[in-house]
BADREN-524190 format. One line per field, with one value per residue (C-alpha): x, y, z. Coordinates in nm, 4 decimals, decimal comma. Last residue first. Layout:
<recs>
px <- c(X; ...)
py <- c(Y; ...)
pz <- c(Z; ...)
</recs>
This chain:
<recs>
px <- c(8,8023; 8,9329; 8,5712; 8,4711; 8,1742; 7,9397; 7,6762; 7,3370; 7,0908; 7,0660; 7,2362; 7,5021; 7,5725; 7,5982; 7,8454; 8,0612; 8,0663; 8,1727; 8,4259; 8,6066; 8,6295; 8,3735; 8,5275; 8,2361; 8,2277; 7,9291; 7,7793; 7,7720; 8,0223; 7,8586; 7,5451; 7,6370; 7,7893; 7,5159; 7,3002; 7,5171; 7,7021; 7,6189; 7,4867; 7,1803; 7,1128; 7,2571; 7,0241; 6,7047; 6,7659; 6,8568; 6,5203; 6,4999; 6,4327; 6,7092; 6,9580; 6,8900; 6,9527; 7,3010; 7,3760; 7,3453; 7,5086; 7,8143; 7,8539; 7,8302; 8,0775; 8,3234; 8,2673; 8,3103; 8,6257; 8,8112; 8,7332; 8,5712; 8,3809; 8,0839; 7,7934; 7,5757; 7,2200; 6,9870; 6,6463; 6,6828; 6,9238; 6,5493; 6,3930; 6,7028; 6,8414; 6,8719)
py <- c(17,5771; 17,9318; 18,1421; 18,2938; 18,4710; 18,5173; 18,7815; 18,7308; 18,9845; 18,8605; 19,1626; 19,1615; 18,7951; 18,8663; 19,1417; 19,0135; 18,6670; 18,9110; 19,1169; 18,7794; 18,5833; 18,3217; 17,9849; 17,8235; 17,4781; 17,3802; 17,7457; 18,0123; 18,2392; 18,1029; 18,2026; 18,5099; 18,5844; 18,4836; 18,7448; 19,0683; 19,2132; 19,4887; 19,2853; 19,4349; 19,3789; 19,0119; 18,9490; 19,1170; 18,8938; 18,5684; 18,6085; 18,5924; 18,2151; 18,1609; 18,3755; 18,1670; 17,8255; 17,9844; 18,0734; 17,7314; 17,5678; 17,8006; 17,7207; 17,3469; 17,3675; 17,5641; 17,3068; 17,0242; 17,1618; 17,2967; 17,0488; 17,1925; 17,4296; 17,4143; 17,6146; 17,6794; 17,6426; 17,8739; 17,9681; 18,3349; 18,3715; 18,2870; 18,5935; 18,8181; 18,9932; 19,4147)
pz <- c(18,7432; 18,6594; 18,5343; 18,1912; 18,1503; 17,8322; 17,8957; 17,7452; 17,6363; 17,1981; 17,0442; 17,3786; 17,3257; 16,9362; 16,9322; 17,2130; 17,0139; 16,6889; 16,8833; 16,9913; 16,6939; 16,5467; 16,4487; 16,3056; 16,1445; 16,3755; 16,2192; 16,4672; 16,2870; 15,9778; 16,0453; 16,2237; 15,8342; 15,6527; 15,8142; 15,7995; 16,1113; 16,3565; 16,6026; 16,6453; 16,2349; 16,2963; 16,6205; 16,3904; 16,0854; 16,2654; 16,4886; 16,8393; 16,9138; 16,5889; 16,7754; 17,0696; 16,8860; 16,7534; 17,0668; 17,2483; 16,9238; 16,9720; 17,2959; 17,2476; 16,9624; 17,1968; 17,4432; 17,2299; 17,0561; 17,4128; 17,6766; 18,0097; 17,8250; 18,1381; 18,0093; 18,2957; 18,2618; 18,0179; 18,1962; 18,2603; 17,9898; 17,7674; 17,9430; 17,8442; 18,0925; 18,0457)
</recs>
């Protein structure tokens, strides 16, 4: 199922790894927040404080947790060769 806010997100270009990874994480962090903290962390799996600090400007989320939180708030991260 799509989100309505994927609907209207552009493409994320990470051409440079640290401001592209911040950017991402900013972009998700702002959707979590149009959802709800509470109810993306409790879809998610994980507790409160921690999506906030996985999606913190300091945050250095791993893999399951960004699969966690795309899925809890209907996006789907894809990576392409440029």
């Amino acid at each position: 199922m799509r989100s309505p806010l994927s609907s209207h997100l552009p493409l994320v270009p990470l051409a440079s790894p640290v401001p592209g990874v911040r950017v991402l994480l900013i972009t998700l962090r702002h959707l979590a927040q149009a959802q709800g903290i509470a109810k993306v962390a409790k879809a998610a799996g994980i507790e409160r404080e921690s999506l906030y600090r996985a999606l913190s400007d300091r945050g250095n989320p791993r893999r399951p947790t960004l699969v966690a939180v795309t899925k809890a708030i209907g996006v789907r991260l894809t990576v392409e060769a440029g």
